[in-house]
MOPAC internal coordinates of N, CA, C and O (Angstrom, degrees):
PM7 1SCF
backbone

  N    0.0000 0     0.00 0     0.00 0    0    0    0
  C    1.4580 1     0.00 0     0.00 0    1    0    0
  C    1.5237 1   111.41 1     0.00 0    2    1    0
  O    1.2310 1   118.69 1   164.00 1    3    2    1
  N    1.4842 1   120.09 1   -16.00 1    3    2    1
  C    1.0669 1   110.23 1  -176.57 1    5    3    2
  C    2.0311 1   109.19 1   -76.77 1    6    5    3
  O    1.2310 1   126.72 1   147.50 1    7    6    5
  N    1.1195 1   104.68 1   -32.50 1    7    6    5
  C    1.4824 1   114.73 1  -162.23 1    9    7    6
  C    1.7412 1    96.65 1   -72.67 1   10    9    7
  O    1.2310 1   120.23 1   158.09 1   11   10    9
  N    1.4581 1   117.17 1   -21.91 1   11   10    9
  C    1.4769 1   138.88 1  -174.34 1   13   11   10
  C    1.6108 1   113.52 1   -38.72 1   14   13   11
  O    1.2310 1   129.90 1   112.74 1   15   14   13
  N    1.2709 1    98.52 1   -67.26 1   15   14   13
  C    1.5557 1    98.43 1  -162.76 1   17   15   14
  C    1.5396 1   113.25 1   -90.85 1   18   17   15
  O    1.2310 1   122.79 1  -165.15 1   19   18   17
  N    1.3857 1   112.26 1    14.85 1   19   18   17
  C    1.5986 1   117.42 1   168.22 1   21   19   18
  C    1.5736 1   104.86 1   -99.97 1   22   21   19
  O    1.2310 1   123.77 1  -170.27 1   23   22   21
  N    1.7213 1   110.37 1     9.73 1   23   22   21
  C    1.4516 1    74.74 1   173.56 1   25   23   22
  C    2.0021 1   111.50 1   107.33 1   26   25   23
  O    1.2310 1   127.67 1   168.29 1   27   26   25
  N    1.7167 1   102.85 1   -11.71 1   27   26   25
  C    1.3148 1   108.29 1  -175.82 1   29   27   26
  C    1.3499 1   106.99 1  -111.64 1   30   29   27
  O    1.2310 1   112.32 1   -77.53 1   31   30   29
  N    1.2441 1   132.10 1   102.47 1   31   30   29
  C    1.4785 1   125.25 1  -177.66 1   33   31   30
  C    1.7750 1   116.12 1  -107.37 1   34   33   31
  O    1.2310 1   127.04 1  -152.14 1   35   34   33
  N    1.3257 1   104.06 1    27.86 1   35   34   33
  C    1.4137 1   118.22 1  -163.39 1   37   35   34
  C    2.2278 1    92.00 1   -96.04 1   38   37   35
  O    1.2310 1   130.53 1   152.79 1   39   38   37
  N    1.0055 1    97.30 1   -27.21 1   39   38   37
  C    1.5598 1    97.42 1  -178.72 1   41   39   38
  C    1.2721 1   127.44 1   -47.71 1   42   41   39
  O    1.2310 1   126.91 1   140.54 1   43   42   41
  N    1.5279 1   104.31 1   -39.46 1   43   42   41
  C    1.5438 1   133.42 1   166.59 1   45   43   42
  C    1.4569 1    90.61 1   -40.62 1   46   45   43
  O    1.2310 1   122.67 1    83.00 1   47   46   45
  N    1.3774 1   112.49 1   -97.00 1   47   46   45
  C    1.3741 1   140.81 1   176.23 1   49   47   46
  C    1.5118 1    95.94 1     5.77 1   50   49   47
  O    1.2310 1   118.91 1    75.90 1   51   50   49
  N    1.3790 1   119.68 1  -104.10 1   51   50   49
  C    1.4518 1   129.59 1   169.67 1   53   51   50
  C    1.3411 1   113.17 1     1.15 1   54   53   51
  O    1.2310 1   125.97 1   116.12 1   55   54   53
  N    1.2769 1   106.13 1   -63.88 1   55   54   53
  C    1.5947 1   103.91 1  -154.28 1   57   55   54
  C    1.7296 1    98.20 1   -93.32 1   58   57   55
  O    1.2310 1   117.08 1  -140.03 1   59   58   57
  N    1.0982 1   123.17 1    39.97 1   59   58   57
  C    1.5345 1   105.77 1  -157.96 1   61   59   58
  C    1.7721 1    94.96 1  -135.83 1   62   61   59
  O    1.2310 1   115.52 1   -66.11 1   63   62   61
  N    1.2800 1   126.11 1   113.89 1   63   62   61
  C    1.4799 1   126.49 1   174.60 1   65   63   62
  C    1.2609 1   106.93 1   -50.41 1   66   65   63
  O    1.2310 1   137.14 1   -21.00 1   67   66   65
  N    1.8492 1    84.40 1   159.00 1   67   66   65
  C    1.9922 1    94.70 1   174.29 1   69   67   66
  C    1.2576 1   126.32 1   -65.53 1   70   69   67
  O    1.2310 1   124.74 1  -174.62 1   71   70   69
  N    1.6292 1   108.51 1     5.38 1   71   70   69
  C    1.5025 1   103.38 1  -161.57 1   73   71   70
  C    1.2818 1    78.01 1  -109.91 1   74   73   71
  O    1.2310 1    92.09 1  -174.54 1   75   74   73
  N    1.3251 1   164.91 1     5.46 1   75   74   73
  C    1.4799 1   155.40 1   -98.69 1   77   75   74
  C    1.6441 1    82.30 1   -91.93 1   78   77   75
  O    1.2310 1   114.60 1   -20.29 1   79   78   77
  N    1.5664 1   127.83 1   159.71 1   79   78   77
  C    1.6427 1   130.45 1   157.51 1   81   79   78
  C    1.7606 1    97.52 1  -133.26 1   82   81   79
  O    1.2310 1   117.35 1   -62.36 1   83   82   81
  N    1.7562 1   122.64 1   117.64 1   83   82   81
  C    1.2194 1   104.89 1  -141.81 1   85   83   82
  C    1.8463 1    75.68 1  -128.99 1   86   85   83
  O    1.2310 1   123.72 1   -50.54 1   87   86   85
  N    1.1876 1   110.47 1   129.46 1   87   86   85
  C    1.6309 1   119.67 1  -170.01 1   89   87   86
  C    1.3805 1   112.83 1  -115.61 1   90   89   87
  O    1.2310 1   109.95 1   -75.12 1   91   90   89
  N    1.3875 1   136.47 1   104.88 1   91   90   89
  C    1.4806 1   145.09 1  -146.52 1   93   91   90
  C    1.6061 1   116.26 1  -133.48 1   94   93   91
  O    1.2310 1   117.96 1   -57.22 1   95   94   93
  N    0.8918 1   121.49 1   122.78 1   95   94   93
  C    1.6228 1   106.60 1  -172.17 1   97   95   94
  C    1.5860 1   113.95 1   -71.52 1   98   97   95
  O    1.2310 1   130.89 1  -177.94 1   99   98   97
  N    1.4275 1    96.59 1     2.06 1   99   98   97
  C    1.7286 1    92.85 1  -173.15 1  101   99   98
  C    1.8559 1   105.05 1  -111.72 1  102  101   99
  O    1.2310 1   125.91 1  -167.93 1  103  102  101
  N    0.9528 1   106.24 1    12.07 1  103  102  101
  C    1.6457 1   127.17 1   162.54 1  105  103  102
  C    1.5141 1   103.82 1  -108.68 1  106  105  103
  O    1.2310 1   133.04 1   -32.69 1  107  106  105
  N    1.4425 1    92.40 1   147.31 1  107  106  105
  C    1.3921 1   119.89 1   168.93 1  109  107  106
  C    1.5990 1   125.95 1   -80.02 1  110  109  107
  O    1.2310 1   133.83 1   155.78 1  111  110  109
  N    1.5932 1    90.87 1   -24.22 1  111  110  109
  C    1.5483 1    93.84 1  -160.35 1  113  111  110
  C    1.7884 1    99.24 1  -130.97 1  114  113  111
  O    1.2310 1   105.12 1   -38.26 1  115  114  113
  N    1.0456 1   145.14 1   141.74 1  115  114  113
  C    1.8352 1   122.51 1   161.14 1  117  115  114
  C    1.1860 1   111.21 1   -70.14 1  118  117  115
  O    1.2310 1   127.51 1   -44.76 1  119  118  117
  N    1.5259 1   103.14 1   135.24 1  119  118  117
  C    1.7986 1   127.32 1  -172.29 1  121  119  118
  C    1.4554 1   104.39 1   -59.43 1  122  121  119
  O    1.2310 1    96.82 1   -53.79 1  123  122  121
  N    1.3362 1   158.67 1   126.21 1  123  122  121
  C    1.2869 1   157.40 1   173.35 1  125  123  122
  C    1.5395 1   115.58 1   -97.85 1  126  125  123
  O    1.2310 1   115.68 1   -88.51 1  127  126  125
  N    1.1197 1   125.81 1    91.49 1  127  126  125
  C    1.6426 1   114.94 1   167.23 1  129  127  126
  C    1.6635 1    92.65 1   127.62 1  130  129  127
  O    1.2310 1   122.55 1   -18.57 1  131  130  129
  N    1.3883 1   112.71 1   161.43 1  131  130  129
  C    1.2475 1   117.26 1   166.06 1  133  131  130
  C    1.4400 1   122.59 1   -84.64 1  134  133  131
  O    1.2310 1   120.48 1   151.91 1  135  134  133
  N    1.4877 1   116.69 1   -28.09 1  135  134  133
  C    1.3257 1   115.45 1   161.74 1  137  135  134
  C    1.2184 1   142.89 1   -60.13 1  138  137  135
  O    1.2310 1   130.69 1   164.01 1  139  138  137
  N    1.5152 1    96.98 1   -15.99 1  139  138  137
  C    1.4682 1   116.36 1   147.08 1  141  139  138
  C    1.4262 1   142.86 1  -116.70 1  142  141  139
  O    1.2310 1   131.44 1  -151.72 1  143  142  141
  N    1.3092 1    95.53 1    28.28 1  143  142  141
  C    1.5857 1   144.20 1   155.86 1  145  143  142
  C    1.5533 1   101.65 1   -61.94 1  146  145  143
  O    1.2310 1   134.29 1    96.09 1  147  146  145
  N    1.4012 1    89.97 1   -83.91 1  147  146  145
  C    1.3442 1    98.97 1  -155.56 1  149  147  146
  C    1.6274 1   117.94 1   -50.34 1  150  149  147
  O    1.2310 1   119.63 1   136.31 1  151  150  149
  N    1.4303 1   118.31 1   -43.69 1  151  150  149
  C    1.6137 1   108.08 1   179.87 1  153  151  150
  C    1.1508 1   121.68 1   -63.38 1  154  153  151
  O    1.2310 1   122.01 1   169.79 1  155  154  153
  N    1.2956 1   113.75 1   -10.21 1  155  154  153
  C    1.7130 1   135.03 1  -178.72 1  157  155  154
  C    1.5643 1   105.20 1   -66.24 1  158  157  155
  O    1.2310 1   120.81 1   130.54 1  159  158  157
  N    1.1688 1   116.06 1   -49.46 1  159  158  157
  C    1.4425 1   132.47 1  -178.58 1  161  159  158
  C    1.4029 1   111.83 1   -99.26 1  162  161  159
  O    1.2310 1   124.83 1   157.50 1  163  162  161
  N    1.4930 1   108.32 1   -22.50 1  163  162  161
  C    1.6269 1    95.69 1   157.13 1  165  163  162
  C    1.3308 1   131.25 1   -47.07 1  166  165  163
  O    1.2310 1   119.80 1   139.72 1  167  166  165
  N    1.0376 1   117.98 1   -40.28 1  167  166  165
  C    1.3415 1   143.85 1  -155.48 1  169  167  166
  C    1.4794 1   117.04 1   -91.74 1  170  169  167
  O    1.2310 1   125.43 1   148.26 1  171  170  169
  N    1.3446 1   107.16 1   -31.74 1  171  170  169
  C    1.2664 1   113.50 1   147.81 1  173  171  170
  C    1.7957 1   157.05 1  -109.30 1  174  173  171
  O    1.2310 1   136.46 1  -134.64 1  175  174  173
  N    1.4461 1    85.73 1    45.36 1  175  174  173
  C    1.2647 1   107.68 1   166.68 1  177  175  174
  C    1.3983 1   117.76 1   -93.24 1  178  177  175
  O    1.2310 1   124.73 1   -28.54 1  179  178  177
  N    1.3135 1   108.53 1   151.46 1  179  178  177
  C    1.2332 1   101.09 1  -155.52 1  181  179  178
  C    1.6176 1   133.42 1    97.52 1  182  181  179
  O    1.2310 1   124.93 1   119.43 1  183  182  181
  N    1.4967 1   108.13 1   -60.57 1  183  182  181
  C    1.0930 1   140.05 1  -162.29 1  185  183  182
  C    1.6469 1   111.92 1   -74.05 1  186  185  183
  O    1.2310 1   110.36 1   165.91 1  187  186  185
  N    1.0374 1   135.71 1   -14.09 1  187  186  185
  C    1.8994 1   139.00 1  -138.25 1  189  187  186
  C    1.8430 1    78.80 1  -163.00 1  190  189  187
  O    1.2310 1   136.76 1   -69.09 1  191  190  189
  N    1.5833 1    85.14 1   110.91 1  191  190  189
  C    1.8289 1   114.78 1   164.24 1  193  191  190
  C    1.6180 1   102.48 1  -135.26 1  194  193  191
  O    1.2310 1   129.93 1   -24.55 1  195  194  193
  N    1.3405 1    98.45 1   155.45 1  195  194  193
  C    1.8883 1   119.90 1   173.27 1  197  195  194
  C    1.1339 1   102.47 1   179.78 1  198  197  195
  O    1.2310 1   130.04 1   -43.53 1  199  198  197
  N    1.0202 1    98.25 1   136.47 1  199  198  197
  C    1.7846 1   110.90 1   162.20 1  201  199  198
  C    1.4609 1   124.99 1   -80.82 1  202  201  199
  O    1.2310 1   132.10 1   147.40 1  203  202  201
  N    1.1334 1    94.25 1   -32.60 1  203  202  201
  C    1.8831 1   111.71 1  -168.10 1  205  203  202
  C    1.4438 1   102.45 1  -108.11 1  206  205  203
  O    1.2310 1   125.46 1   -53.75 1  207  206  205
  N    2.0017 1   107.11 1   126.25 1  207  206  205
  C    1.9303 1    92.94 1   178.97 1  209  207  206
  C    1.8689 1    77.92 1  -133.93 1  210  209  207
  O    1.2310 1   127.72 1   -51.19 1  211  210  209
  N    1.4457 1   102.75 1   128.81 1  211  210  209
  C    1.5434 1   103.42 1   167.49 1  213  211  210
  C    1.3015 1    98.64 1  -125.84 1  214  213  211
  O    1.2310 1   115.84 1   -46.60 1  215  214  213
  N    1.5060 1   125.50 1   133.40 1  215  214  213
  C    1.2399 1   142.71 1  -176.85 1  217  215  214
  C    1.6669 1   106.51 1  -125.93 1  218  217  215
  O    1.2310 1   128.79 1   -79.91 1  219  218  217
  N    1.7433 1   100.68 1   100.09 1  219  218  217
  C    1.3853 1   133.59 1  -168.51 1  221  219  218
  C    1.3207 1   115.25 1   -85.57 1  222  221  219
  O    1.2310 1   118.08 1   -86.10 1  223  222  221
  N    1.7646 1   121.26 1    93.90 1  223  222  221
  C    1.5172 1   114.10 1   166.94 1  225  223  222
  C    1.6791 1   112.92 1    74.74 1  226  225  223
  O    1.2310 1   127.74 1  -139.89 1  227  226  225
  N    1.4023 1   102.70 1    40.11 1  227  226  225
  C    1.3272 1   103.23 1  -165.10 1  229  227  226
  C    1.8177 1   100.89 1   -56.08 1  230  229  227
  O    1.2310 1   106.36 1    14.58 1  231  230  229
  N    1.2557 1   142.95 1  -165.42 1  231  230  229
  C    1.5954 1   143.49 1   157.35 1  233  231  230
  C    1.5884 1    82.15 1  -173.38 1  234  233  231
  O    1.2310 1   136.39 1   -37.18 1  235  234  233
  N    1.8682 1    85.87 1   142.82 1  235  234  233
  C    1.4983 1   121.12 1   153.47 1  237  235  234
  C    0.9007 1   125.02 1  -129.70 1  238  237  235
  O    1.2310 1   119.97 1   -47.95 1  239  238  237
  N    1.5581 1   117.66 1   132.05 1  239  238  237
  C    1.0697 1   140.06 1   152.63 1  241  239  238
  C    1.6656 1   151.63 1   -71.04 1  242  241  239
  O    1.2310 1   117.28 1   -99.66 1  243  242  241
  N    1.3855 1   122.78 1    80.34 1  243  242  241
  C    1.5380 1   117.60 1  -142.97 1  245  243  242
  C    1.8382 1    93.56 1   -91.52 1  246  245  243
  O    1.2310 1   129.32 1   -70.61 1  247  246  245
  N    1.1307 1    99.63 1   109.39 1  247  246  245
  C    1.7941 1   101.05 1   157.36 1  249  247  246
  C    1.2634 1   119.92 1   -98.64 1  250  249  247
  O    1.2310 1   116.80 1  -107.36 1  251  250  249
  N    1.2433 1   123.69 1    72.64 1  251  250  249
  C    1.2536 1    89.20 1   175.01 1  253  251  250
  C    1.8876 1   108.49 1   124.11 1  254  253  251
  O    1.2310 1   132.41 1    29.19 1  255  254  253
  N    1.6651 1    93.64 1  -150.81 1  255  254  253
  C    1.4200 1   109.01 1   153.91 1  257  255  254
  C    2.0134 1   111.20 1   -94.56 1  258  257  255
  O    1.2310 1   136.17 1  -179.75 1  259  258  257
  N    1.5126 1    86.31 1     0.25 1  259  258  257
  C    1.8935 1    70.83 1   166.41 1  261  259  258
  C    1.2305 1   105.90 1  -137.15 1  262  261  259
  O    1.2310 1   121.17 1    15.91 1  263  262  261
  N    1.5035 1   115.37 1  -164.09 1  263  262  261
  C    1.5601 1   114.17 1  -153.39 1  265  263  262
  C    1.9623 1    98.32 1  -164.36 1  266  265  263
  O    1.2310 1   124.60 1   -37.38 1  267  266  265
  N    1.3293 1   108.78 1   142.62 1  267  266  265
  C    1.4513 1   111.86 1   175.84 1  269  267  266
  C    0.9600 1   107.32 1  -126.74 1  270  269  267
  O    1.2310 1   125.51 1   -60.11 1  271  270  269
  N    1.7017 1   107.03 1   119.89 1  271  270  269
  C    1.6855 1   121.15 1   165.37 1  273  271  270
  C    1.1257 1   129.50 1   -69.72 1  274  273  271
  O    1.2310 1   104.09 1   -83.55 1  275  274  273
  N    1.6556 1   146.94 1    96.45 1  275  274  273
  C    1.4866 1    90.89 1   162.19 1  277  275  274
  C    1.5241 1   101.07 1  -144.25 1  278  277  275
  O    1.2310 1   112.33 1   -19.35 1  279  278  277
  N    1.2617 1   132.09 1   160.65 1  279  278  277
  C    1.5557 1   152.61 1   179.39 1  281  279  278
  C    1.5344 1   111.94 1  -148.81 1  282  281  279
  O    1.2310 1   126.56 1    -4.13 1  283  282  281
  N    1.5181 1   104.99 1   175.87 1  283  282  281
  C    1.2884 1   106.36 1  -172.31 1  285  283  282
  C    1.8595 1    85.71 1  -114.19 1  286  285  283
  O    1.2310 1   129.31 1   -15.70 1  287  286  285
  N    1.0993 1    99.65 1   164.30 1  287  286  285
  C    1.5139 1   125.06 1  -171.25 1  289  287  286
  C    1.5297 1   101.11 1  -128.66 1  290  289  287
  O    1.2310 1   127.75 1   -48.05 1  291  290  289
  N    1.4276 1   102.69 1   131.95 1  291  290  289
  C    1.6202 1   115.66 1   156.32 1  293  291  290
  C    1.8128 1   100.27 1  -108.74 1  294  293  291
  O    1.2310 1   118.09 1   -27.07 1  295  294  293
  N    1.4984 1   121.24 1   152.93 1  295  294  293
  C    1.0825 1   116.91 1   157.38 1  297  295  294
  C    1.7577 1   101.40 1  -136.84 1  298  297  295
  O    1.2310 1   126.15 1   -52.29 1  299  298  297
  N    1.2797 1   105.79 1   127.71 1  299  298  297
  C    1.8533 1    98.45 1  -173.68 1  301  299  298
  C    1.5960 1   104.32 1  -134.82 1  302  301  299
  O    1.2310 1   123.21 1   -42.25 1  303  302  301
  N    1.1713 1   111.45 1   137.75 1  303  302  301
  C    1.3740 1   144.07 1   167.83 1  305  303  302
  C    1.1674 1   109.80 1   -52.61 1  306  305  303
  O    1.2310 1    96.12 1   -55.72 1  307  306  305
  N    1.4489 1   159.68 1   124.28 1  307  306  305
  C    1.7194 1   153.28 1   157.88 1  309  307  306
  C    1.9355 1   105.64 1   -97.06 1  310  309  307
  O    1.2310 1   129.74 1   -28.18 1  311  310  309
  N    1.2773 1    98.83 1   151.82 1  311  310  309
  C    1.4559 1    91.74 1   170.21 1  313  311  310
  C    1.7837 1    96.89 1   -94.20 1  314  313  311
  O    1.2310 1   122.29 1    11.57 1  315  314  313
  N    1.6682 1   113.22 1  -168.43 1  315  314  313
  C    1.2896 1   111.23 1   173.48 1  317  315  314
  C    1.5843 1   106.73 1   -64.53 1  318  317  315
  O    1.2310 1   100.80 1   149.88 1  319  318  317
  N    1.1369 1   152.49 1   -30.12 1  319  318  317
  C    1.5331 1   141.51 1   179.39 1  321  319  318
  C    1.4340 1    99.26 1   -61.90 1  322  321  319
  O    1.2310 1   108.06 1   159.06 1  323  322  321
  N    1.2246 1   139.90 1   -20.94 1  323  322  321
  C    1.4115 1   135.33 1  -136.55 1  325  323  322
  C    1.0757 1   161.28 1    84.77 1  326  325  323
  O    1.2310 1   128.03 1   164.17 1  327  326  325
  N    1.7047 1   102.15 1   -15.83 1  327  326  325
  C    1.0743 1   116.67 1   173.47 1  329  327  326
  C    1.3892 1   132.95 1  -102.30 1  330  329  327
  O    1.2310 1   111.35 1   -21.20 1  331  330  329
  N    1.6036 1   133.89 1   158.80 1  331  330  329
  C    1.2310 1   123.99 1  -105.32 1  333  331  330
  C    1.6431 1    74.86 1  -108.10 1  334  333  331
  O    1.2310 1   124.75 1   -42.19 1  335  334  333
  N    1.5100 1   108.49 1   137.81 1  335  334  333
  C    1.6148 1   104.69 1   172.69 1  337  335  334
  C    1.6147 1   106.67 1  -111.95 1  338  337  335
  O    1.2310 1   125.03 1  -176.98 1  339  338  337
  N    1.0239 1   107.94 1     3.02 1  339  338  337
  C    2.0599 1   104.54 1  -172.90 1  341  339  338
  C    1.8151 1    86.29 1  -169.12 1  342  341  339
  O    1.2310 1   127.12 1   -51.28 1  343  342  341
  N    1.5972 1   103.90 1   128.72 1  343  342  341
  C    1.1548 1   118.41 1   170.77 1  345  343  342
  C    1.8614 1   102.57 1  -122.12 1  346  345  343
  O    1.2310 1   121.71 1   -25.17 1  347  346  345
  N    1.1649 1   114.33 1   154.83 1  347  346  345
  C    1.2356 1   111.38 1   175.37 1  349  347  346
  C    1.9193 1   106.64 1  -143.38 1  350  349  347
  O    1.2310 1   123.84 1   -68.92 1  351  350  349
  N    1.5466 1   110.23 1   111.08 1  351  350  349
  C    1.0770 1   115.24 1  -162.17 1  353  351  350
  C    1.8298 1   102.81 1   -90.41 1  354  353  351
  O    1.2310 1   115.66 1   -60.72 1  355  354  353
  N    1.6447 1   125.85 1   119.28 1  355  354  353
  C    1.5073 1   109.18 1   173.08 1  357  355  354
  C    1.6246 1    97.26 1  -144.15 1  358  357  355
  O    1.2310 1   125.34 1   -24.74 1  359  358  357
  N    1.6153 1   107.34 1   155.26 1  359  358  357
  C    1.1518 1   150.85 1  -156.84 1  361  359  358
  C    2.1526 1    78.81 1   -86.59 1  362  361  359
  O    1.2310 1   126.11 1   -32.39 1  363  362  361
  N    1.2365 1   105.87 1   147.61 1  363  362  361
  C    1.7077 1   110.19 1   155.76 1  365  363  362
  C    1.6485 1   104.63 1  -150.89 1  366  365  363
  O    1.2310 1   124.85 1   -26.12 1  367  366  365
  N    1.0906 1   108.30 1   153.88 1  367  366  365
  C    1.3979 1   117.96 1   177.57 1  369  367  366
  C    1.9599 1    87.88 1  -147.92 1  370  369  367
  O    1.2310 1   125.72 1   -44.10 1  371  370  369
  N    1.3195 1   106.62 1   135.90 1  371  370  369
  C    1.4986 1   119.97 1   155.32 1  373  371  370
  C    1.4730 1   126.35 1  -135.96 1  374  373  371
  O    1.2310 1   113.46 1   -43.48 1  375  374  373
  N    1.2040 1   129.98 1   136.52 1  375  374  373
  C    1.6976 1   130.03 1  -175.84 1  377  375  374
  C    1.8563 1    84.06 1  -111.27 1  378  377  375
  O    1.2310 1   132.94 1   -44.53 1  379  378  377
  N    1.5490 1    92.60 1   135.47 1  379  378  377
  C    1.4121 1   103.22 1  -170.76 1  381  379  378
  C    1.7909 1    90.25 1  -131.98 1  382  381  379
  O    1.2310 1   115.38 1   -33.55 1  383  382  381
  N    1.1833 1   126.37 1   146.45 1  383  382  381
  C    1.6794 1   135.56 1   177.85 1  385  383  382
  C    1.8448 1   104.71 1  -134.06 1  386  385  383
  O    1.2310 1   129.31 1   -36.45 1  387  386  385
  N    1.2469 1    99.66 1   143.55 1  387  386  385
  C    1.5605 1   114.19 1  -162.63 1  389  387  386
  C    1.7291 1    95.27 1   -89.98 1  390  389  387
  O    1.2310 1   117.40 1   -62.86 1  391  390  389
  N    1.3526 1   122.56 1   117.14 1  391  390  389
  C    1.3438 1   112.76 1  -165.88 1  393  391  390
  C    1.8437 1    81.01 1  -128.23 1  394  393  391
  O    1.2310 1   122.30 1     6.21 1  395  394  393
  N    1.5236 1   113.20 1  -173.79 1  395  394  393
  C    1.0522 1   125.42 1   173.56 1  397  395  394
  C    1.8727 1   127.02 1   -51.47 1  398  397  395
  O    1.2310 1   134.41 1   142.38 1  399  398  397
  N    1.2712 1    89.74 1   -37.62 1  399  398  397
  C    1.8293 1    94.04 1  -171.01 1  401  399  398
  C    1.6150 1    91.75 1   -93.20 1  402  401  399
  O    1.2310 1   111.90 1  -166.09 1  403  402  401
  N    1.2783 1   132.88 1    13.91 1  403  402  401
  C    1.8584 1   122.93 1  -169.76 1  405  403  402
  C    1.6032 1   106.12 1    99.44 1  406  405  403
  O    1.2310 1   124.79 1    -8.38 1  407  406  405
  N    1.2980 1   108.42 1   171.62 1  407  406  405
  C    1.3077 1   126.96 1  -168.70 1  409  407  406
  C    1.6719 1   112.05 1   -60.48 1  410  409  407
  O    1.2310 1   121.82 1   -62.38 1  411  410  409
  N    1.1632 1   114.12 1   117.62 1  411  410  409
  C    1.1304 1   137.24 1  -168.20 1  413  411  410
  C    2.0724 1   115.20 1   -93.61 1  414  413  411
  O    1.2310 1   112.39 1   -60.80 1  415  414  413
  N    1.2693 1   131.96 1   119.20 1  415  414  413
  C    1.6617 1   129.26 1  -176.22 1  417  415  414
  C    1.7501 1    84.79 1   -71.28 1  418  417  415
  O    1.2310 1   118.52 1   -31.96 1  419  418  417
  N    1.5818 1   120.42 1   148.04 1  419  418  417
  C    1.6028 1   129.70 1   169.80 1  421  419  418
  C    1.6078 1    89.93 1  -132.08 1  422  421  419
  O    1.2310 1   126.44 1   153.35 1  423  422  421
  N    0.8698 1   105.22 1   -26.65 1  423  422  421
  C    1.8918 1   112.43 1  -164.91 1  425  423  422
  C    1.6175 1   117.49 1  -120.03 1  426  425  423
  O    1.2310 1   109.89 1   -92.18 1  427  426  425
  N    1.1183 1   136.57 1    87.82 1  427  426  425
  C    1.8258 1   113.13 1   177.63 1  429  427  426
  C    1.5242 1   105.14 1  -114.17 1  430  429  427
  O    1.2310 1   122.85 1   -45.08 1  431  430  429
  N    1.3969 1   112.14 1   134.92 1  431  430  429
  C    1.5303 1   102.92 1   174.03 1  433  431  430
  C    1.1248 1    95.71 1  -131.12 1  434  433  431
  O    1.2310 1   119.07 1   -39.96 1  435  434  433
  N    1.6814 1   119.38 1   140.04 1  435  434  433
  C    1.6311 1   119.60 1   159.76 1  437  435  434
  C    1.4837 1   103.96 1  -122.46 1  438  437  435
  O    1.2310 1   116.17 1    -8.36 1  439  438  437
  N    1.0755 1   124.88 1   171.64 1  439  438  437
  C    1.1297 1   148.31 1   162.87 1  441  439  438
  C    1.6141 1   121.96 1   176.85 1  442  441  439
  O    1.2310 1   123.20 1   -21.98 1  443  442  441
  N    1.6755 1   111.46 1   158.02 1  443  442  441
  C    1.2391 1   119.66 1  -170.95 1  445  443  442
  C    1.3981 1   113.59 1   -79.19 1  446  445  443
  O    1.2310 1   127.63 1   -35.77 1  447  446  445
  N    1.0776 1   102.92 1   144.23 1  447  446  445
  C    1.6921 1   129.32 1   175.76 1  449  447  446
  C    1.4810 1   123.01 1   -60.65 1  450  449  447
  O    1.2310 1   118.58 1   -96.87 1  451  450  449
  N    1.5154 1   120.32 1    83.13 1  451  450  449
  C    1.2261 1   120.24 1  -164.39 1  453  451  450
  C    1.5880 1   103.16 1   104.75 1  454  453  451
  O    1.2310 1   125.64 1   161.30 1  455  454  453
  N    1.2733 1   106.77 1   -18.70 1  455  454  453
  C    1.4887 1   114.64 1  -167.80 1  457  455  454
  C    1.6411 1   132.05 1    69.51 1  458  457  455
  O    1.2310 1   130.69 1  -154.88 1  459  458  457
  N    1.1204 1    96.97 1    25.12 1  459  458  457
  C    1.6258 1   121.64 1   162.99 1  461  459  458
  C    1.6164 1   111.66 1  -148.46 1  462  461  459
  O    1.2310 1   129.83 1    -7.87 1  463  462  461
  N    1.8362 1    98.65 1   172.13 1  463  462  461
  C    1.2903 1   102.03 1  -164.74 1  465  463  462
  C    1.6075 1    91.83 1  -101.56 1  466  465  463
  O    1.2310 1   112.49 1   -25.95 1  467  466  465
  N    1.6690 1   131.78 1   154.05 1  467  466  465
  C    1.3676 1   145.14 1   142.21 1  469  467  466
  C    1.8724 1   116.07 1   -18.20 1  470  469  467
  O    1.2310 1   120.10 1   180.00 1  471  470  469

């Protein structure tokens, strides 16, 4: 999330198993596999700016060798005074599994809060 709001959405990528199942409100369908991961997030580089990242009540869950993330996310826009001109409120849930190289995403779901954006 840090590499996120400049515009780098390749970070995901990295950390995300081959089996990844990646659930998006701006898809129709959940993405299956990392190979079809990757053009997903190809595509949006570049693309995804914010200034503002608040990460609300995050909780984990350790089972095991895996673990469930989830919190709600604000990401908000500021003009030059500072203040916030576009907020975007979303729901996250992640299932993460302890593999050889470190904790690995198998599961990502986002969606909006209320199911629209601010």
């Amino acid at each position: 999330m840090e590499r996120w709001p400049n515009g780098d959405s390749m970070g995901f990528l990295e950390l995300s198993a081959g089996e990844i199942c990646y659930v998006h409100p701006a898809q129709t369908r959940p993405i299956i596999g990392l190979e079809s991961y990757r053009p997903f997030m190809q595509q949006l580089v570049g693309q995804v700016h914010f200034d503002r990242s608040e990460f609300i009540d995050p909780q984990v869950v350790l089972l095991g060798s895996a673990a469930m993330l989830g919190y709600n996310f604000r990401s908000s826009v500021l003009d030059p005074a500072g203040r916030v001109t576009s907020r975007t409120p979303w729901n996250y849930t992640g299932v993460f599994v302890l593999r050889e190289a470190g904790w690995k995403i198998i599961h990502s779901h986002w969606s909006f809060i209320h199911g629209k954006i601010e």
